[in-house]
VEXDREN-2710 file (C-alpha; in Angstrom, 1 decimal):
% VEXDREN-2710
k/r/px/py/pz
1/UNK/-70.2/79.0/-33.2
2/UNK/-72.6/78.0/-30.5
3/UNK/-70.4/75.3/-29.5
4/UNK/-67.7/77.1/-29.4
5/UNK/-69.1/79.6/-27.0
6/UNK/-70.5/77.0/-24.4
7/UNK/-67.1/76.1/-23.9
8/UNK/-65.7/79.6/-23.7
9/UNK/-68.5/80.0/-20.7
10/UNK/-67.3/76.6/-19.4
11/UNK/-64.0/77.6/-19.4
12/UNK/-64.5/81.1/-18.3
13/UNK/-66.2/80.1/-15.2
14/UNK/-63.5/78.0/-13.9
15/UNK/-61.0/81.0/-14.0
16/UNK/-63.3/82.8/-12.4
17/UNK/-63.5/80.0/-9.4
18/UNK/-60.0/79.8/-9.2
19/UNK/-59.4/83.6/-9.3
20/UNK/-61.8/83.7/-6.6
21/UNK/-59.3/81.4/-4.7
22/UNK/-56.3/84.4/-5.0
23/UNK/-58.2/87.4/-4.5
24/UNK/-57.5/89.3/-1.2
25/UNK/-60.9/89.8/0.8
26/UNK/-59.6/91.0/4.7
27/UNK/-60.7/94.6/4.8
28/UNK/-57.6/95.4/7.0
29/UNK/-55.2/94.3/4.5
30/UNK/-53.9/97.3/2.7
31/UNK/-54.4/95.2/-1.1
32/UNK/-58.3/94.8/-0.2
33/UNK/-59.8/93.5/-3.5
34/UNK/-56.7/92.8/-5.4
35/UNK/-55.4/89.1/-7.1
36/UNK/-51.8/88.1/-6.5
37/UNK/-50.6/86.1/-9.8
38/UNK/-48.8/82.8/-9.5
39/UNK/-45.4/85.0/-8.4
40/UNK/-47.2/86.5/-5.9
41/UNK/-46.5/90.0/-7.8
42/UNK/-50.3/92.3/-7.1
43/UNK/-50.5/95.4/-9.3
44/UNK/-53.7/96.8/-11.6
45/UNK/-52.8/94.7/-14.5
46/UNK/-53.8/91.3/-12.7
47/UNK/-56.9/93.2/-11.1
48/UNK/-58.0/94.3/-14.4
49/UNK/-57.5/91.2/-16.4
50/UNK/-59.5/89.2/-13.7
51/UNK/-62.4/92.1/-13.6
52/UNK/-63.2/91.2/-17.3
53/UNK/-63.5/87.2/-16.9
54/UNK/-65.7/87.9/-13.9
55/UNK/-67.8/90.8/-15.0
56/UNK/-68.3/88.7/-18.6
57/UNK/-69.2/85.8/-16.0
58/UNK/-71.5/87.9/-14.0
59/UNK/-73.1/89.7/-17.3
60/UNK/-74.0/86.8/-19.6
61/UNK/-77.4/85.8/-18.7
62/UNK/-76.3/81.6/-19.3
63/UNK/-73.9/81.9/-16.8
64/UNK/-74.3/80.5/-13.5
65/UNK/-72.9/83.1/-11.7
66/UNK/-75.2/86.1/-14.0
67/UNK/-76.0/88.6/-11.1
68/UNK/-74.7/87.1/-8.5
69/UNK/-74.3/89.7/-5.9
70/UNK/-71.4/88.0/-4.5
71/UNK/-69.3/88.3/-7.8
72/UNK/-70.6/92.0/-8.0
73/UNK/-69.0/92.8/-4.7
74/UNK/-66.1/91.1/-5.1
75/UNK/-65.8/93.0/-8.9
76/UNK/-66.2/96.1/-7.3
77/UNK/-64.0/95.2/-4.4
78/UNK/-61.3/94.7/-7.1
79/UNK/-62.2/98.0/-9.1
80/UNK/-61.8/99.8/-5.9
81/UNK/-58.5/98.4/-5.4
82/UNK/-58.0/99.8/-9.4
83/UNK/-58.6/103.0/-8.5
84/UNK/-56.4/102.9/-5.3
85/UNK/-53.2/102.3/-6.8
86/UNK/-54.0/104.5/-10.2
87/UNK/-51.9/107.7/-9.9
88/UNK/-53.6/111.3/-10.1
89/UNK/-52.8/111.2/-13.1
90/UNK/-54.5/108.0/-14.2
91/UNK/-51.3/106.2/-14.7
92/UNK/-50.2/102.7/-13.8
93/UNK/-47.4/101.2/-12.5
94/UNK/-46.3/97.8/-14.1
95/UNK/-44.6/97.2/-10.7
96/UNK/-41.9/94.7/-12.0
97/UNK/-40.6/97.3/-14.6
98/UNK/-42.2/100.5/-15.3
99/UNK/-43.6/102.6/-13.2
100/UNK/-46.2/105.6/-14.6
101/UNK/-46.1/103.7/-17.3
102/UNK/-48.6/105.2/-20.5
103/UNK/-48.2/101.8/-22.5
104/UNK/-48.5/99.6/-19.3
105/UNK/-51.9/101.7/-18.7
106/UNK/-53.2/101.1/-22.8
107/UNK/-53.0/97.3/-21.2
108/UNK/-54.7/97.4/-18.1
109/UNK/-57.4/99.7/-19.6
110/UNK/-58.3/97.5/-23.2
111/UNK/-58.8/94.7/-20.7
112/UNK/-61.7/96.4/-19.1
113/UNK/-63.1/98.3/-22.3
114/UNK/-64.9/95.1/-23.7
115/UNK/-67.3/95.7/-20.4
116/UNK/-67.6/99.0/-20.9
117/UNK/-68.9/98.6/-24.7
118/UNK/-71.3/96.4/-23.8
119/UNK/-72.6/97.9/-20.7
120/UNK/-72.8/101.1/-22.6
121/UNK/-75.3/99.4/-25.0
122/UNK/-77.7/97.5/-22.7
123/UNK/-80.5/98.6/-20.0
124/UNK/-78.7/98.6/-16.9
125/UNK/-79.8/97.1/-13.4
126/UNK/-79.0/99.5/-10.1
127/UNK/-75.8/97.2/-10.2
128/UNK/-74.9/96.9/-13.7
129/UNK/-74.7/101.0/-13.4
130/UNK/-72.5/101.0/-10.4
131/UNK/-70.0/98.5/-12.4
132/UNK/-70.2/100.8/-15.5
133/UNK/-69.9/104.6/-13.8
134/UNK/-66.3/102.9/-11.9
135/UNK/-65.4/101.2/-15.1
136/UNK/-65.7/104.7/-17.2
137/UNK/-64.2/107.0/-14.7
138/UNK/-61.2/104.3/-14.3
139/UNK/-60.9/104.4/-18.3
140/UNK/-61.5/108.4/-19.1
141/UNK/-58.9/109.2/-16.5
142/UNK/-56.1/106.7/-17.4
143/UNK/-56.9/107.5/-20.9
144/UNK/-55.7/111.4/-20.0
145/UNK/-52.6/110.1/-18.5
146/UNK/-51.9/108.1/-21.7
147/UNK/-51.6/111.5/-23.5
148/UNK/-48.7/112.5/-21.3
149/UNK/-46.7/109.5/-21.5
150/UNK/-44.3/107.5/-24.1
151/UNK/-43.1/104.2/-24.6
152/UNK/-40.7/101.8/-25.0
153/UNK/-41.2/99.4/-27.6
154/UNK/-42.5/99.3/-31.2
155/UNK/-46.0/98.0/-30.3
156/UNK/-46.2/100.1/-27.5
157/UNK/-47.0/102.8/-29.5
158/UNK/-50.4/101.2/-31.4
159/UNK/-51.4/99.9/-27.8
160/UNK/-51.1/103.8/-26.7
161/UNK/-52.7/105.2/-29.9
162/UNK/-55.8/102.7/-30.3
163/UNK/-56.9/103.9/-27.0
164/UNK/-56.5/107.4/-27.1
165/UNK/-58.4/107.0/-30.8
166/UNK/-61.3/104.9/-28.9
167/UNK/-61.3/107.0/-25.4
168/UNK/-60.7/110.6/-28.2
169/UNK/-64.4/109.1/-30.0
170/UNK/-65.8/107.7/-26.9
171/UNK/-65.7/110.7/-24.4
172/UNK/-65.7/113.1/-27.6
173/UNK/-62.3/114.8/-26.5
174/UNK/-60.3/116.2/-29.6
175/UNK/-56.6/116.2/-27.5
176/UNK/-56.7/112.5/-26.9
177/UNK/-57.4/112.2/-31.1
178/UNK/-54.9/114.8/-31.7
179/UNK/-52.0/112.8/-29.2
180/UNK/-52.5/109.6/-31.0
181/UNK/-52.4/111.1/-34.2
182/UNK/-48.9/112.0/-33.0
183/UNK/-47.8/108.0/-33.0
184/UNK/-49.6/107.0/-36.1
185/UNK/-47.5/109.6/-38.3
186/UNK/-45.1/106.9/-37.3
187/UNK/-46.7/105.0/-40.2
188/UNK/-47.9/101.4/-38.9
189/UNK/-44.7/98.8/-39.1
190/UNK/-46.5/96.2/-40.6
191/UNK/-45.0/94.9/-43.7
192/UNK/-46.2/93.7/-46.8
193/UNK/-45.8/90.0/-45.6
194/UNK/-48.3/91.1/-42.6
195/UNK/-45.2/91.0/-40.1
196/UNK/-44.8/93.2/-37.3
197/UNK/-41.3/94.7/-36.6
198/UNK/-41.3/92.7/-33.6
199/UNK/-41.6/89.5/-35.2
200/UNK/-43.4/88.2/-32.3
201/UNK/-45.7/85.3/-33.3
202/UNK/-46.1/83.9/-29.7
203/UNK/-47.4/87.2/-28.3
204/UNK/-47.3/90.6/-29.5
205/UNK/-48.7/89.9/-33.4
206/UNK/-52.1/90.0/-31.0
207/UNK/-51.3/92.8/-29.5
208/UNK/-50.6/95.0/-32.4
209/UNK/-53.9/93.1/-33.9
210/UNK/-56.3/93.9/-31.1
211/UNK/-54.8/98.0/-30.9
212/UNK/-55.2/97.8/-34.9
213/UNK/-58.6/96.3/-33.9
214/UNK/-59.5/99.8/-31.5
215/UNK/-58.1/101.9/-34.4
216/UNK/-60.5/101.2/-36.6
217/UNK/-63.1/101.3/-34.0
218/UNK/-62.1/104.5/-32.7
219/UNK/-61.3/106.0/-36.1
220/UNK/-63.9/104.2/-38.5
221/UNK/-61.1/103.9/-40.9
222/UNK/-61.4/100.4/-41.4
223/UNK/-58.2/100.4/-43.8
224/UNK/-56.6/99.4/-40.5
225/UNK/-57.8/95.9/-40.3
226/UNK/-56.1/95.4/-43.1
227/UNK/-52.8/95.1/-40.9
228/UNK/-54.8/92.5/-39.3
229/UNK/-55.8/90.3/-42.4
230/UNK/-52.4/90.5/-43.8
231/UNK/-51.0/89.1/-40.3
232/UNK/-53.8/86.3/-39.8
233/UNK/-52.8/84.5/-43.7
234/UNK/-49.5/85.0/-42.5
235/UNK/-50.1/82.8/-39.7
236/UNK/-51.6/80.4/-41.5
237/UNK/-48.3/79.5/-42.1
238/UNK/-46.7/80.0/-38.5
239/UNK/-48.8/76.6/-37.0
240/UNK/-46.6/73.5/-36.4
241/UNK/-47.5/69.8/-36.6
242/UNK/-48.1/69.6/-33.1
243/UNK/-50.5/72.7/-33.0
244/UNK/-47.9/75.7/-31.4
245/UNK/-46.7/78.6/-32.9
246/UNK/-43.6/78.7/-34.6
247/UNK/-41.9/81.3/-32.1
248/UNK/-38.3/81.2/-33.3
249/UNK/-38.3/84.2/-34.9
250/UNK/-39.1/86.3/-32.6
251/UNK/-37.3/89.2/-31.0
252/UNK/-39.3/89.2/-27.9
253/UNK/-39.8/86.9/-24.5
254/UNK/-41.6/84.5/-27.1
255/UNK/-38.4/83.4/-28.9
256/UNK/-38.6/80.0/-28.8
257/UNK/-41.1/79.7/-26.0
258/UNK/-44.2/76.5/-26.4
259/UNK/-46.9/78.7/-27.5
260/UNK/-51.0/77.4/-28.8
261/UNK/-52.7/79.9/-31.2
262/UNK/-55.3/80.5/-28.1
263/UNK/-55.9/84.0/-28.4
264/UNK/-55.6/84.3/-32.2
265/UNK/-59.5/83.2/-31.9
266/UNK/-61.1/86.4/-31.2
267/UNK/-59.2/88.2/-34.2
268/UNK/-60.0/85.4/-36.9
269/UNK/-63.6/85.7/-35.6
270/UNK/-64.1/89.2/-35.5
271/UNK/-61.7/89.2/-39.6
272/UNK/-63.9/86.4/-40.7
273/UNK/-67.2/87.8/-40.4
274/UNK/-66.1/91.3/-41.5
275/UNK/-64.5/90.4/-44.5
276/UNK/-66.6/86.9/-44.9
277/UNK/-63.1/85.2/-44.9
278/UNK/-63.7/81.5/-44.7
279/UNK/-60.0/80.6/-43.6
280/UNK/-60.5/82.7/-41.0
281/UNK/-63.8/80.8/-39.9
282/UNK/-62.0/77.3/-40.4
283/UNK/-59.0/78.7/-37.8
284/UNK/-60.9/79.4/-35.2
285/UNK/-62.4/75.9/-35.6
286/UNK/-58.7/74.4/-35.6
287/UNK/-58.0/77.0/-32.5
288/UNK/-61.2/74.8/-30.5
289/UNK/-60.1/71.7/-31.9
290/UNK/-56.7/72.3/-30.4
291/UNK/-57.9/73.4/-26.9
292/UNK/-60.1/70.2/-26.9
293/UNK/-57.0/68.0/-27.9
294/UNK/-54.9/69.5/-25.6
295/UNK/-57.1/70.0/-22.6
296/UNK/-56.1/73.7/-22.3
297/UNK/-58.6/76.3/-21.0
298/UNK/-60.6/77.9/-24.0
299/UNK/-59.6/81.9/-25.1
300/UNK/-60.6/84.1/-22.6
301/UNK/-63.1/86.1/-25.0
302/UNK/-66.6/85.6/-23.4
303/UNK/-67.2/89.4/-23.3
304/UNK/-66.4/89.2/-26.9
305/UNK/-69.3/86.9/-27.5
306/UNK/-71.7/89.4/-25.6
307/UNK/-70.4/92.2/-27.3
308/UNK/-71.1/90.4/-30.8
309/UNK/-74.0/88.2/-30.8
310/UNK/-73.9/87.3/-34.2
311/UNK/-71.0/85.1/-33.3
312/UNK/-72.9/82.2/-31.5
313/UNK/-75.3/81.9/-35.1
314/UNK/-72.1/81.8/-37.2
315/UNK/-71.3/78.0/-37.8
316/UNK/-68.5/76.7/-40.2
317/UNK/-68.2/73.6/-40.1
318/UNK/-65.1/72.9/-41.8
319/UNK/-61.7/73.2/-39.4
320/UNK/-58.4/74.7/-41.3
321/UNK/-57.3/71.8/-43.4
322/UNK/-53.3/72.6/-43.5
323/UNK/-52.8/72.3/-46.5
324/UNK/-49.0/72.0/-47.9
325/UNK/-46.9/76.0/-48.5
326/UNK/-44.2/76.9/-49.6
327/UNK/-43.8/80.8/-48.4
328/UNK/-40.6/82.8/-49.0
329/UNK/-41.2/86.0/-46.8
330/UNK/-38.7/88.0/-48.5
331/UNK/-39.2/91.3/-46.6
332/UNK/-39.3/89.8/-43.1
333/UNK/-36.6/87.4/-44.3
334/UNK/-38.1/84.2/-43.4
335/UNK/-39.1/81.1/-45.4
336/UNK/-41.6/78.9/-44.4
337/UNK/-42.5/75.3/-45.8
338/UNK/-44.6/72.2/-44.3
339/UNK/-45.0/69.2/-46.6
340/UNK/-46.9/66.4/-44.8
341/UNK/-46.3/66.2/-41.1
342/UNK/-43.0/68.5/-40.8
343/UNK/-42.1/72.1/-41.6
344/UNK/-39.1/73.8/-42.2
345/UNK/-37.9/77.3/-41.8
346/UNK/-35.1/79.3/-42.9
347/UNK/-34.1/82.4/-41.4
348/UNK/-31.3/84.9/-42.8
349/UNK/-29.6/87.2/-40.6
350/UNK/-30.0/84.4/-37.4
351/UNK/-27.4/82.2/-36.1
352/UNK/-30.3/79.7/-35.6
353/UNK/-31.3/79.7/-39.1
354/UNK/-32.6/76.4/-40.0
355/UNK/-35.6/75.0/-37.8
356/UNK/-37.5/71.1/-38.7
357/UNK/-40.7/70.4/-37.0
358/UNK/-41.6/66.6/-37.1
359/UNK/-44.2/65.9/-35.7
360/UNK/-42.9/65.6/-32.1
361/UNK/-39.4/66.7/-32.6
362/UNK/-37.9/69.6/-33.0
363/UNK/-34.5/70.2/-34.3
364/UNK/-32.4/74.0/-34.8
365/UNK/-29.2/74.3/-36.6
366/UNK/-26.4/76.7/-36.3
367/UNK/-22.7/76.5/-37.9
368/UNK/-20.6/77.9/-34.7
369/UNK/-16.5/78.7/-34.7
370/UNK/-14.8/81.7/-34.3
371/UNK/-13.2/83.8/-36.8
372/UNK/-12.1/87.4/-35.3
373/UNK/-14.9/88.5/-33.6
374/UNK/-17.5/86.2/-35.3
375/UNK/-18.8/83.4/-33.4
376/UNK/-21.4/81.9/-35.3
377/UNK/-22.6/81.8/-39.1
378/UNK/-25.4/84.7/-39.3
379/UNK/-25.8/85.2/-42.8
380/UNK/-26.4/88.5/-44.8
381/UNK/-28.1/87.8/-47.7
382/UNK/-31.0/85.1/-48.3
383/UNK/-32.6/84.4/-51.4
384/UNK/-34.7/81.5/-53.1
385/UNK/-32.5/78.9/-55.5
386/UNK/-34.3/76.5/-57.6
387/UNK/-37.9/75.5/-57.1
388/UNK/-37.6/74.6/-53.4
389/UNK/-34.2/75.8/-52.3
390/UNK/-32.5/78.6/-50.2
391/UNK/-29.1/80.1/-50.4
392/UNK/-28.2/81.9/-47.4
393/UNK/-24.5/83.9/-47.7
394/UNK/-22.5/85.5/-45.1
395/UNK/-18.5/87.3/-45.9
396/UNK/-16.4/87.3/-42.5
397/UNK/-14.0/90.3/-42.7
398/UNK/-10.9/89.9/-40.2
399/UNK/-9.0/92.7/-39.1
400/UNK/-7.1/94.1/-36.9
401/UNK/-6.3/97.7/-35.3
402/UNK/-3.3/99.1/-36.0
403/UNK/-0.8/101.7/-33.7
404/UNK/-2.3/105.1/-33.2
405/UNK/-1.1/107.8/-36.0
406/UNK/0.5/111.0/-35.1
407/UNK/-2.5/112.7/-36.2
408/UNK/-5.3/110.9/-34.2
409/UNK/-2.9/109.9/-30.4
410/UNK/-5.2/110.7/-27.8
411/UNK/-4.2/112.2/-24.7
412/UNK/-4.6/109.6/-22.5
413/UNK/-2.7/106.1/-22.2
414/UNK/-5.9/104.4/-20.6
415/UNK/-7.4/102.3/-22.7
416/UNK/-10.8/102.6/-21.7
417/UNK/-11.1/106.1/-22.2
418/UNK/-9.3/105.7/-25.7
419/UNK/-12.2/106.4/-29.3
420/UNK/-11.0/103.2/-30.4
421/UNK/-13.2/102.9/-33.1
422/UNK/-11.2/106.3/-34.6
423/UNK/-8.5/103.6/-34.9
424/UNK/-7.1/102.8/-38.5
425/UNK/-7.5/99.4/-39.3
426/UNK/-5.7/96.5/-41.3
427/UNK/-8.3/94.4/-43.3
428/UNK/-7.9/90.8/-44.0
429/UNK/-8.1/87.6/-44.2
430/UNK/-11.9/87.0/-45.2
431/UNK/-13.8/83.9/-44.3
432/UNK/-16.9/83.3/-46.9
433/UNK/-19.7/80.7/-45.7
434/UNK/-22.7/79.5/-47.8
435/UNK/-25.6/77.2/-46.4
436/UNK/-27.7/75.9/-48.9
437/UNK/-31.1/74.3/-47.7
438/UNK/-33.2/72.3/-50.3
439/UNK/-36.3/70.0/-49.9
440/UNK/-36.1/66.5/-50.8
441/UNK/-37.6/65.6/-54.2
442/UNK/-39.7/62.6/-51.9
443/UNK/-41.3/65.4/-49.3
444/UNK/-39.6/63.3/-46.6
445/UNK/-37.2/65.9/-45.3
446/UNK/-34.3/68.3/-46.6
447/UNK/-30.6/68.6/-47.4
448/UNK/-28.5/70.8/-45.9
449/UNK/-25.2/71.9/-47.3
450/UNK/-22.5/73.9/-45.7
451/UNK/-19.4/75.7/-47.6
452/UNK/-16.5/77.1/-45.9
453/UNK/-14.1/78.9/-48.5
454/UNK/-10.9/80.8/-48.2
455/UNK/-7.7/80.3/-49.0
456/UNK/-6.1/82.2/-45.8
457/UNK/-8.1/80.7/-43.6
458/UNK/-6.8/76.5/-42.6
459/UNK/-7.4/74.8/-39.8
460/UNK/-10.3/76.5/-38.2
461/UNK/-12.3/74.3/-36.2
462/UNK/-15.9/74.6/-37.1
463/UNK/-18.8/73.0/-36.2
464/UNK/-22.7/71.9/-37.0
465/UNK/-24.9/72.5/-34.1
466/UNK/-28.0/70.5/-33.6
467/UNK/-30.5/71.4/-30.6
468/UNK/-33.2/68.7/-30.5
469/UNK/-36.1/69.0/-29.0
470/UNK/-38.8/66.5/-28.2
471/UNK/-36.7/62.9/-29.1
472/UNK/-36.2/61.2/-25.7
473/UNK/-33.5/58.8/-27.7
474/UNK/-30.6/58.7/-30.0
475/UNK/-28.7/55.8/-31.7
476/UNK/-26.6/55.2/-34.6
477/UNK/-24.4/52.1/-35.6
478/UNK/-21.9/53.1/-32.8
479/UNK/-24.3/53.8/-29.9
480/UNK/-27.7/54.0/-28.4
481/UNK/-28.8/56.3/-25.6
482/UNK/-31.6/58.0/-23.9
483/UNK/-31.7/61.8/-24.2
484/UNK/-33.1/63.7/-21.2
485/UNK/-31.9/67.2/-22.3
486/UNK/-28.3/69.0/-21.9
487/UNK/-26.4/66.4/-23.5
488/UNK/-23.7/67.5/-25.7
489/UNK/-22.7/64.6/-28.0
490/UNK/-20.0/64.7/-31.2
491/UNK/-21.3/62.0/-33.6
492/UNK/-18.0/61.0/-36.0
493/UNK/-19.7/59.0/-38.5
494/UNK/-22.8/57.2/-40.0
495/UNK/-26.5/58.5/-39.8
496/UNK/-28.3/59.3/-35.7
497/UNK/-31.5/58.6/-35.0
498/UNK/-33.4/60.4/-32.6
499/UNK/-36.8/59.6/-31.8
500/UNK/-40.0/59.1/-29.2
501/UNK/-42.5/57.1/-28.9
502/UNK/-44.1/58.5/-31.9
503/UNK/-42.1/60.0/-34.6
504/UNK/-37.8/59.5/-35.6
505/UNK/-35.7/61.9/-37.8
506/UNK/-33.0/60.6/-39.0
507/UNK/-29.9/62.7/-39.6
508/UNK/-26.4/62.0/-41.5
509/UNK/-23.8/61.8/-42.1
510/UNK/-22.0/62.5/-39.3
511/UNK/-18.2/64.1/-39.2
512/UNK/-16.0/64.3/-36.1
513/UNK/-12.9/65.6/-36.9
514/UNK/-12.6/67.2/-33.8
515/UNK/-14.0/67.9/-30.2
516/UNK/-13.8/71.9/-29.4
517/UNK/-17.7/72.1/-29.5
518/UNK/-17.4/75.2/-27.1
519/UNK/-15.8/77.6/-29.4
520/UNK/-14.3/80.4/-27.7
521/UNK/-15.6/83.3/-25.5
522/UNK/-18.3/85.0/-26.3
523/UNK/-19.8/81.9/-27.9
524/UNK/-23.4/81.0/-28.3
525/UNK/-24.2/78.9/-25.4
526/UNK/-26.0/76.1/-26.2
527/UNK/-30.3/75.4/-26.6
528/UNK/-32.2/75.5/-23.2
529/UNK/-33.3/71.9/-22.8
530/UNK/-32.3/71.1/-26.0
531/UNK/-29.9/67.8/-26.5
532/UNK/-27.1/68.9/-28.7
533/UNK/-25.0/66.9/-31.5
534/UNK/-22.1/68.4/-32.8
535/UNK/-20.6/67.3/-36.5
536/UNK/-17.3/69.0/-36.4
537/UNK/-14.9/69.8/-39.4
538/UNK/-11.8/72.3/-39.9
539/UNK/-12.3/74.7/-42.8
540/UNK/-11.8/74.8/-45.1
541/UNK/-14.8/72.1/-45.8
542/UNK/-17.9/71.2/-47.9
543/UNK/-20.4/68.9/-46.4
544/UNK/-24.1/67.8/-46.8
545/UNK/-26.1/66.5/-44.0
546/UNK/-29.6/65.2/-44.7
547/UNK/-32.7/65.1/-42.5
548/UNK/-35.7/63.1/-43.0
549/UNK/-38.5/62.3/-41.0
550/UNK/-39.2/58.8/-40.5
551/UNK/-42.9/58.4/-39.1
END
């Protein structure tokens, strides 16, 4: 992958220039050493994520800037500033949220470790040993606050537990082993599908990777990595037509965010030559074909490349050739499909269940209304129908409370302070909904049928919500207009087409039996910088909408 690392070096070099640009250098100022981000927030984590670009930058011997005494001082300027603002006992602050934070330490210190590994392991100049004796002390001691702490979230945990299992083997101290131990008899929440409880595609599925990475590391129980491999095939299937992650699913800040596979690369390597995977080989190919296509800075893994050599002598030539899937994720409750240029996915127990990928576009359904306290169809059940069909289900139960019995009156006449939920109840009417999604037998798009059934329930106004993303304009036999994003449009009849300059799905037939697209409170609002169509129909109602892709 010789090519591949010139242009990590490339690339590495010009962060370093511009964090060179943000880093605070007058002696008086009480943040001496430290990088203010692009908010202007300055804490540890900024310091130490910097600190690795710029020590891999002043480490790697083809680097302009190897040894440059400049860079050193500025390094250790930065490491001083570290070690300034870590608490006695080696904790960090993650100063926009958590404050002696064990977790938020695990991520400031696996930043820096790559540096220590590999100046642990090479002959070090008078310099190179000043860089590595702050680097260690900075890790042993947040390491030891780590052991003292908790966390927050489900990955949190692996973050916290991969370092204390590297820092336990490292420094050769049994508590640190023995306190991680304590987290991994959690069991590690990584299904069988190779998902992560968090779901998070556009950010976290690394996280847990590179902290299953240090487990096995720090353990030598390699069955760890096996967490990894099951994730990375997984993603094979997570890339859309225009090279992001599919990010829908996630229950994280990446939910829906633009995301590029960037930082997948150093995983796929590091699987690939372990377990001589050649997918894995061919993605990190596509990963550098898709940073050259759309200009965007390289992974930030040059340490990684000093750290294992073998990687610049590893050429594959092929890139990941995409090949058509159809993958029903049953345990993470997900379906995934891409025939030709588009994908589709289906989602049970989301309101946005149904997401197309054309090309350019993108386009999420939901079936909104309001039925007691339901707002939005979110089905329950999810299973495959046919050869390349979905049937996702979801029973609505009304109800309504009923007077307080003699035996369960509270004392008080405030509501508020009234156990409502001790409250007997009167069931009924039930609303039942079925969405059936099935591919077209031509591979140029899907069908998409919706079933509202009951016979109590008349006259609800319901409505299918399309958030497209991508088309710049719409048109149909009644109308043609430009879409910007934040239009809200009922369509009453025929078939829309939305489009760019590129690709068109079309999308039809419309219904417009009535206008209350807002639904009532409570309701969804509508898709971020989406344009929204509305079909609209009062239940009970049966109707099949098709989308195809039109390149």
């Amino acid at each position: 992958m010789e090519e591949h690392y010139k242009r990590i070096l490339a690339d590495s070099e010009k962060r370093l220039v511009y964090f060179l640009k943000d880093q605070i250098m007058d002696r008086e100022d009480p943040h001496y050493g430290a990088f203010a981000d692009r908010r202007g927030v300055i804490e540890a984590k900024v310091a130490l994520y910097d600190i690795e670009t710029m020590g891999a930058c002043y480490l790697c011997p083809d680097s302009n800037y190897y040894h440059n005494r400049d860079i050193f001082e500025r390094i250790m300027a930065a490491l001083s500033y570290v070690s300034s603002v870590q608490h006695d006992n080696g904790l960090f602050d993650y100063v926009s949220c958590n404050f002696n934070s064990a977790p938020d330490t695990a991520f400031c210190l696996v930043a820096i470790v790559p540096l220590l590994k590999y100046l642990d392991k090479i002959k070090r100049s008078v310099d190179e040993e000043a860089l590595f004796v702050k680097i260690r002390y900075i890790i042993h001691l947040g390491a030891r606050g780590i052991m003292e702490g908790g966390f927050h979230t489900p990955n949190h945990r692996w973050a916290i537990a991969g370092m204390l299992k590297f820092c336990g083997s490292y420094f050769n101290e049994v508590e640190m082993i023995k306190s991680a131990d304590r987290y991994l008899a959690e069991g590690i929440d990584c299904n069988e599908d190779g998902e992560y409880s968090e779901k998070s595609a556009g950010n976290y599925n690394t996280v847990n990777n590179d902290a299953m990475i240090m487990l096995a590391e720090g353990t030598g129980d390699e069955s760890y990595l096996d967490n990894v491999e099951r994730n990375l095939f997984m993603m094979l299937h997570y890339w859309e037509p225009d090279g992001t992650i599919f990010t829908a699913n996630s229950t994280r800040f990446d939910k829906d965010k633009k995301v590029y596979p960037v930082y997948y690369y150093p995983e796929y390597m590091l699987l690939a030559e372990k377990r001589n995977i050649p997918e894995f080989y061919q993605m990190c190919n596509s990963i550098m074909d898709i940073v050259r296509d759309r200009n965007l800075l390289a992974p930030d893994c040059l340490i990684y490349f000093l750290n294992n050599p073998s990687w610049r002598s590893k050429e594959y030539e092929e890139s990941y050739a995409y090949p058509d899937y159809r993958s029903f994720y049953k345990n993470s409750n997900i379906a995934r499909v891409k025939e030709g240029n588009y994908t589709y996915t289906v989602m049970g127990s989301k309101s946005d269940f149904l997401y197309f990928n054309a090309g350019t576009i993108k386009l999420a359904l939901k079936v909104g209304g309001s039925f007691c306290e339901h707002r939005a169809f979110i089905s329950e059940t999810m299973r495959e129908e046919g050869e390349n069909g979905y049937h996702l289900h979801e029973t609505m139960h009304g109800w309504y409370y009923l007077p307080w019995s003699d035996e369960k009156r509270p004392d008080t006449n405030d509501w508020w302070k009234m156990d409502n939920a001790c409250r007997d109840k009167l069931y009924g009417p039930d609303l039942d909904i079925d969405v059936f999604v099935k591919g077209s037998p031509y591979k140029d798009g899907i069908d998409v049928r919706v079933v509202t059934s009951s016979d109590a329930v008349k006259g609800a106004p319901w409505r299918l919500e399309l958030a497209i993303m991508g088309a710049d304009f719409l048109e149909n036999s009644h109308l043609a207009t430009g879409l910007t994003g934040g239009e809200a449009l009922t369509v009453k009849d025929g078939d829309i087409v939305v489009s760019n300059d590129r690709d068109a799905i079309t999308i039809g037939p419309a219904f417009g039996a009535h206008h209350f697209m807002e639904g009532k409170e409570d309701s969804e609002g509508r898709m971020a910088g989406a344009s929204t169509v509305y079909f609209t129909d009062y239940t009970p109602f049966d109707r099949t909408i098709k989308i195809r892709y039109r390149q």
